[in-house]
C-alpha positions, 0 to 999 in steps of 0.5 A: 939097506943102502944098497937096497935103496940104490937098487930101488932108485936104480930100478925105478929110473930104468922104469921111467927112462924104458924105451917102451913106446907107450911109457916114452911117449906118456912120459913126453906128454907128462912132460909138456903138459908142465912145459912153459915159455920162460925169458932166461936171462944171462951174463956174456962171458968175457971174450965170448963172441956173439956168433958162438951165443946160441951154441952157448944159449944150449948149454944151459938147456943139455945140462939142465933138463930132460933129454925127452925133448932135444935142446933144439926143440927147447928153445922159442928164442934166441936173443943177440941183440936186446939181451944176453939170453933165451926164451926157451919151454922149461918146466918150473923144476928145469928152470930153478935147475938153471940157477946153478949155472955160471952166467945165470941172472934169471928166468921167468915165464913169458908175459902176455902183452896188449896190442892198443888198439886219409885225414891226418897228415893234412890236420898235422899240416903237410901237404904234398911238395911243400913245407915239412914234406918238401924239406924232409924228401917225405922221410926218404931213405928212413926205415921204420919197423913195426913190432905188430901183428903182421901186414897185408903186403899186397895192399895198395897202401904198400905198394912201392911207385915211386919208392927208392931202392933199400939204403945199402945198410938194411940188412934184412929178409923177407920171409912170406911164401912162394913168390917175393912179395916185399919191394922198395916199401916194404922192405922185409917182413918176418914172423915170430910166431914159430916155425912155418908162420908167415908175416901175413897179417890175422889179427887186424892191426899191422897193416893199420899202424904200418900205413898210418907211418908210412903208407904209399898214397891211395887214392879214394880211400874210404869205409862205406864211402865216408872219409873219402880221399888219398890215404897216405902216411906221416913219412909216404916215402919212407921204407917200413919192415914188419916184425909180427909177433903175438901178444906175448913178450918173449915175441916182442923180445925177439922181434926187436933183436931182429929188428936192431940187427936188420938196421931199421932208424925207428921202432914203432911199438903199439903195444905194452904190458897189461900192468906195470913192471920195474924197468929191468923186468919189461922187454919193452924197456929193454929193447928200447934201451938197445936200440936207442944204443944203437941209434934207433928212435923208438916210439910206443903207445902210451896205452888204453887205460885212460882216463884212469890216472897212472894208466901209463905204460912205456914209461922209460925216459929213452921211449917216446910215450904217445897218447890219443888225440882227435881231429877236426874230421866226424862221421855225422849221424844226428839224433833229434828228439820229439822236442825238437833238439838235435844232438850230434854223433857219429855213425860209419854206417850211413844208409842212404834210402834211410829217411829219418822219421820220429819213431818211439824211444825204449829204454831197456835199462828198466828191464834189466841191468843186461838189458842196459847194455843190449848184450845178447839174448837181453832185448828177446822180452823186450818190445823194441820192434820199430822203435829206437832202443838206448843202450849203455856203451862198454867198448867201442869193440862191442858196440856193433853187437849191441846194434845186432840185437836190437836188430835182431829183436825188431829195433828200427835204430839204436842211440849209444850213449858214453858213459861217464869216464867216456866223456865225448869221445865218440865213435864211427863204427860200422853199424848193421842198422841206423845207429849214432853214437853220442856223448856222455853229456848229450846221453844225459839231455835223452835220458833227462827227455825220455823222463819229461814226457809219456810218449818220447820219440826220436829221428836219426839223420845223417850228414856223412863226413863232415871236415873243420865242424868241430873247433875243440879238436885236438882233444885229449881220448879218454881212452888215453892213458894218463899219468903220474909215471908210476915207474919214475914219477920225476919222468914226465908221461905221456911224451906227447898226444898226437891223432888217435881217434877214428884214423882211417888207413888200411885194413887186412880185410874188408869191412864193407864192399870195397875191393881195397880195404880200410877201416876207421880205428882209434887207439894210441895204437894209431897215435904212435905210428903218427909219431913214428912217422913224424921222427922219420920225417926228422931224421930224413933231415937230420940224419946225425940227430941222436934218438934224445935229440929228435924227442926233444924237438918233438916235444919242445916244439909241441902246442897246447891249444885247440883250433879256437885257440883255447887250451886242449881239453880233456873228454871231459871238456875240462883243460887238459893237464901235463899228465893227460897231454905231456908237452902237448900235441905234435907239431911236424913242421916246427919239430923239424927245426927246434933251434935247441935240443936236450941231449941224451947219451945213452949211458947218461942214462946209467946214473939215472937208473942208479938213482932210482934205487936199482942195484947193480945187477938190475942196472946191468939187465938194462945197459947190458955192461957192468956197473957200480952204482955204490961208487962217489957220483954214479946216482943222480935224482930223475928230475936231474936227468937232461930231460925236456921237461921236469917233474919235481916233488917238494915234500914236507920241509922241503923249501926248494930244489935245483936242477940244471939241463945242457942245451945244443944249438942246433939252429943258426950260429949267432943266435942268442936266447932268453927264458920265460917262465909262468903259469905257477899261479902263486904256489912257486917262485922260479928262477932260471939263472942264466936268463939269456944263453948265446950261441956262436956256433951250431952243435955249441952247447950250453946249461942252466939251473932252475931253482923252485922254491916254494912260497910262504904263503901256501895253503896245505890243500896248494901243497899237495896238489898239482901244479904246472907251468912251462919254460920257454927260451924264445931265441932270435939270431943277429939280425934279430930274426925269430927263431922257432922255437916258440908256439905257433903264431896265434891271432888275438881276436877282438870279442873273445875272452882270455883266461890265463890258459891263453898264457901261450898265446900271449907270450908268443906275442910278448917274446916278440916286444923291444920295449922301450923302458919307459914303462915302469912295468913294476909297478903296473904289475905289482898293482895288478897283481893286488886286484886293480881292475879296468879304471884304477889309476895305475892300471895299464890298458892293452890294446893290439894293432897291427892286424894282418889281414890274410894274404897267400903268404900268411893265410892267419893274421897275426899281431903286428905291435903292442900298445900300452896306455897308461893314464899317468905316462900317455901312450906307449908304443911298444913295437916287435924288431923291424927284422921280424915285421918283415918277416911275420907279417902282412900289415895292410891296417891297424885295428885297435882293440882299446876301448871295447876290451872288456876290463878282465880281459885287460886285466888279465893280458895285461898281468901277463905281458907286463910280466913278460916285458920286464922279463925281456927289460931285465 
């Protein structure tokens, strides 16, 4: 029976392995109908040298699957550099065969993957031949890769006058076709997208975000003639390398090996995964972990899942996270109702015989709920013909379809109205017909018109491209993804926002008639590159600045107000939080010289992971070396990590909790600096101990605990809410000169209500105080703080001299003294160091705003710098 039996298996395998060429090649298709691209992740033998790899990556596949398809045609990727391992086309069954392997850890199937899809380096404050763009060379001598969808390489945005030749450290190709096309900017480009594939861009992104970080000057860059003028990047003279993938993660693996290998300085990566993955299981972290191994900034979207809250993506500590912000710059189109009211929105298509005239309004939401959102085929049995048609938007990617139907229906216009989780977060798109696109809000004033009256009619005008009209800007996108840090929620995420919203740079192909195309965007797609550009400005200065490093001084550098001075708000037009904007919007030029840096050594990062709850192998899949996170010490908790920034959690019966950070002096030797902390609104006490560090030496480092502890008169509803304040060490060097190491100079401005949201602006002044101790700053503040307000007795009143008018030198006033009336003492005087008058400002006449300051103005600054005073005083 036996032998019955391996006859009959013996039988049955010649039958299925017959040379016949029908059964061979039904057996071959049978074979890759089941075939998938898995990621196989490996442990490297000990000794095992890294040009023996492949050969060893083959083994795994000779002895584990069908001899149909030869090894060679298996395998997709072979990694080097991000991981030990391979992406290859298994079936289910030959990957689970794999297990038995010496040196296996996993496999999975490849994951789909997302890209997140003129003006900005002047809204960033760099202009040519001065500042940050003078100091830095314009990023000269920096590579910049771009993991991305490929690159119109004969674009002028590309195009090499002026470039340097390559650093002699890049070590990379260029893979187009026929003739060499890359140069002295584009220095390589390769594709990961299979065999015959070239880097030349199909899906409209590469050339975008490629330009946006390094772009060559263009000038009369325009879409449609708006948003005229010289189109450049964050760093003109930086070198860029385009790695296209598609959206699959085995590609991106592969395209950041390449990329660590070819010797780039910065990884941009527009890109991120769908959902939300454990460290040891996103190629995204694991390639950033590699390169910043290897000394490379990397720099990632933050996605496009906002407003929803924990939308973040790219989350790792060692990846600077970007979200979306806008700019000062807009694309008029005016929306005025029969009553006479205009509303402002935004339109790339602006007709110029068009002559706005009331027409009749439809609203097709009436009809139908498709209808709403003018899909295709919805408006047929509608009579829209010479009217202006409302639809509803969905995405910014659909809205110039929504146009075409009513077009094509007979409409003479169309109003896009946001909806709610939009805010006002507009639009420019290039629109088949008279269009404007408004926010949710102003949407809100026509729906409640269209209600008010039996004939409601509208005209659309247009304004073209309109510069510094709107002051609210920069303003957190809605579409910008927010946190908590699902992954580490003691990891503050996003990082920072920068420029996303309607970014005009350089395009695969033409959107209008243009013989050089552009096109006006928005996405964290084009925030990150921003940011990419900025960190290739900062390790053109400071090329022996760690990855850690240059994010520190990014985000420790960053402001949190908007060009009227007030808070950064959401679309929404509510203060923005720390999980909406991290530290804040990016400031190049003090990001250049942050005078102190949090240090990271990418092995600090070991017992961080640890902490999170990661085995040992996990840990291992990251670090790519043995680790024993069981061991005394090797775990710490994420808040712990020399982050520049904390996110802590007091849970119940939880008091208080201490962390401490290391600082390196990166600024002047002899310098010495001095803690602020605020805004915890009665919920916590922090205490920062020391409260002044010195520094003799540049590179010298110093640490500091901060203790939180709550306070016993918090409510349940304070205990579990949110809550954010900030730390800052406000430093000046011997001769008593400001470090920078604050926010920007602000004015205070006479007639204009603060709210503690200004706090910044007030510490920034008050930092700047010697007093002279003869105020007993206590007492003041304890009875402010228990409701004194304008005339009680011992209530301060604040005033601010020293008003610099504008001068070439110092285009903003700034304040130049303090006074301090108090009714029981007299006047006091409190004045900044000689040292920094002379430097700061331009004094020509003193304004006091003593008298006509409104009581909860005085009130409220006064809480504030006499908190800041006896800071200084102590």
């Amino acid at each position: 029976m036996k032998a019955l039996f391996l006859f009959s298996l013996t039988l049955a395998s010649t039958l299925f392995f017959s040379t016949s060429p029908f059964s061979h090649e039904a057996s071959e298709a049978s074979l890759k109908t089941d075939l998938e691209t898995y990621i196989v992740f490996l442990e490297k033998p000990e000794g095992l040298l890294e040009s023996n790899l492949h050969e060893w990556y083959t083994t795994f596949l000779s002895e584990t699957t069908s001899s149909l398809i030869p090894s060679h045609q298996r395998i997709v990727h072979s990694y080097r550099n991000v991981i030990t391992g391979f992406a290859a086309k298994l079936t289910p069954h030959e990957a689970k065969a794999m297990e038995q392997k010496e040196g296996f850890i996993s496999a999975r199937v490849e994951r789909p993957v997302s890209f997140h899809t003129t003006f900005t380096p002047k809204f960033l404050g760099l202009q040519q031949n001065e500042g940050a763009w003078k100091s830095t060379h314009s990023g000269k001598g920096v590579i910049i890769g771009l993991i991305d969808s490929g690159i119109k390489h004969d674009h002028p945005s590309f195009f090499d006058k002026g470039m340097p030749p390559p650093p002699a450290k890049w070590r990379g190709r260029c893979d187009f076709n026929g003739k060499q096309t890359c140069n002295n900017k584009l220095l390589g480009a390769r594709s990961f997208l299979g065999a015959g594939d070239t880097p030349v861009e199909k899906d409209l992104h590469g050339s975008h975000t490629a330009s946006e970080a390094a772009g060559s000057p263009v000038e009369g860059a325009n879409v449609f003639g708006q948003a005229n003028g010289t189109a450049m990047g964050i760093a003109p003279k930086a070198h860029l390398a385009m790695y296209k993938v598609d959206e699959t993660d085995s590609s991106v693996l592969a395209a950041i090996d390449a990329a660590i290998e070819d010797g780039v300085d910065v990884l941009s990566i527009s890109m991120g995964n769908l959902v939300h993955y454990p460290f040891f299981d996103d190629v995204f972290v694991l390639g950033a972990f590699r390169a910043i191994q290897k000394g490379i900034f990397v720099s990632c979207s933050a996605g496009n899942g906002g407003p929803l809250p924990s939308s973040v993506t790219n989350s790792a500590p060692w990846i600077l996270t970007v979200g979306a912000s806008t700019i000062d710059r807009e694309i008029r189109a005016t929306v005025t109702l029969g009553n006479n009211v205009e509303l402002h929105g935004q339109s790339l298509f602006q007709p110029t015989n068009f002559h706005p005239k009331q027409l009749p309004i439809v609203d097709p939401s009436t009809y139908s709920a498709s209808a709403a959102f003018c899909w295709e085929g919805s408006l047929k049995n509608i009579d829209v013909k010479g009217k202006i048609v409302i639809c509803q938007v969905v995405s910014t990617a659909l809205i110039t379809a929504q146009g075409q139907e009513v077009k094509d229906n007979g409409g003479a216009g169309v109003i896009l109205i946001n909806r709610a989780e939009d805010g006002d977060t507009t639009s420019p798109e290039p629109h088949v017909l008279p269009a404007s696109n408004l926010g949710y809000k102003d949407g809100l004033r026509v729906l409640d018109y269209l209600n008010s009256t039996s004939s409601p009619t509208a005209a659309i005008s247009f304004q073209g491209t309109l510069i510094g009209k709107s002051k609210i800007a920069p303003q957190v996108a809605s579409f910008s993804s927010r946190g908590p840090n699902l992954q580490s929620p003691g990891i503050l995420k996003p990082d920072i926002i920068g420029p996303g919203v309607n970014i005009l740079a350089a395009w695969g192909e033409p959107v209008d008639n243009a013989t050089t195309p552009f096109n006006v965007v928005s996405g964290t797609s084009m925030s990150c590159p921003h940011l990419s550009g900025v960190a290739a400005l900062i390790k053109s200065a400071h090329p022996n600045w760690s990855p850690a490093a240059i994010k520190s001084a990014i985000l420790t550098t960053a402001y949190t107000y908007d060009l009227d001075y007030n808070p950064i708000s959401t679309e929404q037009n509510v203060p923005a939080t720390v999980f909406d904007m991290g530290s804040g919007h990016v400031d190049p030029t003090k990001a250049l010289n942050p005078g102190l840096v949090y240090d990271i050594e990418p092995d600090d990062f070991v017992p961080y992971l640890c902490g999170l709850g990661y085995d040992d192998k996990q840990v291992r899949m990251i670090v790519q070396r043995k680790v024993n996170c069981s061991s005394t010490g090797s775990s710490i908790p994420e808040a712990q990590l020399n982050y520049p920034t904390f996110s802590i959690s007091l849970g119940a019966g939880e008091q208080k909790k201490t962390y401490t950070r290391t600082v390196t002096n990166v600024g002047r030797p002899n310098s010495r600096y001095m803690s602020v902390a605020g805004s915890w609104k009665g919920i916590l006490d922090v205490e920062v101990a020391p409260r002044e560090m010195s520094f003799k030496e540049v590179g010298e480092k110093a640490s500091y605990s901060v203790t939180f502890t709550r306070l016993g008169n918090v409510t349940a509803s304070d205990s579990t809410a949110v809550h954010q304040g900030y730390l800052v060490w406000a430093g000046h060097d011997d001769d008593g000169r400001k470090l920078n190491t604050d926010m920007k100079e602000i004015p205070i401005q006479k007639n204009k209500s603060y709210t503690t949201g200004h706090e910044q602006i007030l510490h920034n002044l008050a930092r700047k105080l010697n007093s002279d101790g003869n105020v007993d700053a206590q007492q003041i503040l304890h009875n402010l703080e228990q409701g004194a307000v304008g005339s009680a007795q011992n209530n301060p009143q604040v005033g601010h001299g020293g008003w610099a008018r504008p001068s070439t030198e110092h285009p903003k006033p700034m304040i130049g003294r303090l006074v301090v009336s108090h009714p029981a003492e007299g006047r006091r005087i409190v004045q900044m160091p000689e040292t920094s008058i002379t430097i700061l400002l331009d004094v020509e006449e003193e304004v006091m705003l003593l008298d006509d300051t409104p009581d909860e103005e005085k009130t409220i600054i006064s809480i504030l710098l006499l908190k800041l005073v006896l800071a200084l005083q102590s």
